[in-house]
N, C-alpha and C positions, 0 to 999 in steps of 0.2 A: 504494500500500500504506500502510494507516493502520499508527504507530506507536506501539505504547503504551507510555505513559511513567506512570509512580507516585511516589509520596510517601511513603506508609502502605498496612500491611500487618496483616493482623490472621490469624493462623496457631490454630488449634483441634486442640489436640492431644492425641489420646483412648488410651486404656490400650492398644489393640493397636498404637499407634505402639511404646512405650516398653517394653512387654511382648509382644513378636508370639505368642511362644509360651505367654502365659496364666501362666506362672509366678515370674520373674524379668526385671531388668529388662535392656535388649540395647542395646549403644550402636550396632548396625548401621543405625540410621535416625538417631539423635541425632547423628549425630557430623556427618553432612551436614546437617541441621537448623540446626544451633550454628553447622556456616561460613555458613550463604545468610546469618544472623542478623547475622554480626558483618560478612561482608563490608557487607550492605545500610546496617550502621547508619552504617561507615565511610565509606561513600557517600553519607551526610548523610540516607540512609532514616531514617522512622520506623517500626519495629517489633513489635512487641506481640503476646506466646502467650499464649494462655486454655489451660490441664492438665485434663482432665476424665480422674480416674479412676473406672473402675466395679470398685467389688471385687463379687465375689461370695458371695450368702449365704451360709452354713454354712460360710467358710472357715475354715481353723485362726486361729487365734489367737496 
């Protein structure tokens, strides 16, 4: 059984992560997101999130 081992991590995190429900935002996926993050960094990982949000046209203002 090969075992896979890592270094660097490169995570892309888009508006229905942060938003699931399209309105506000929900820490029910962040909060598990933030620990892999800080346990991996403390394990001497490299880390790295790209935020892509999409707002939608016509939204309020």
């Amino acid at each position: 059984m090969n075992r896979f081992t890592w270094q660097r991590a490169v995570i892309k995190v888009g508006s229905a992560l942060i938003a699931p429900e399209g309105n506000e935002c929900s820490g029910r996926y962040l909060l598990s997101l933030a620990r892999f993050i800080t346990a991996s960094r403390e394990a001497g990982k490299e880390v790295f999130w790209s935020l892509l949000v999409v707002w939608p046209l016509g939204a309020a203002k």
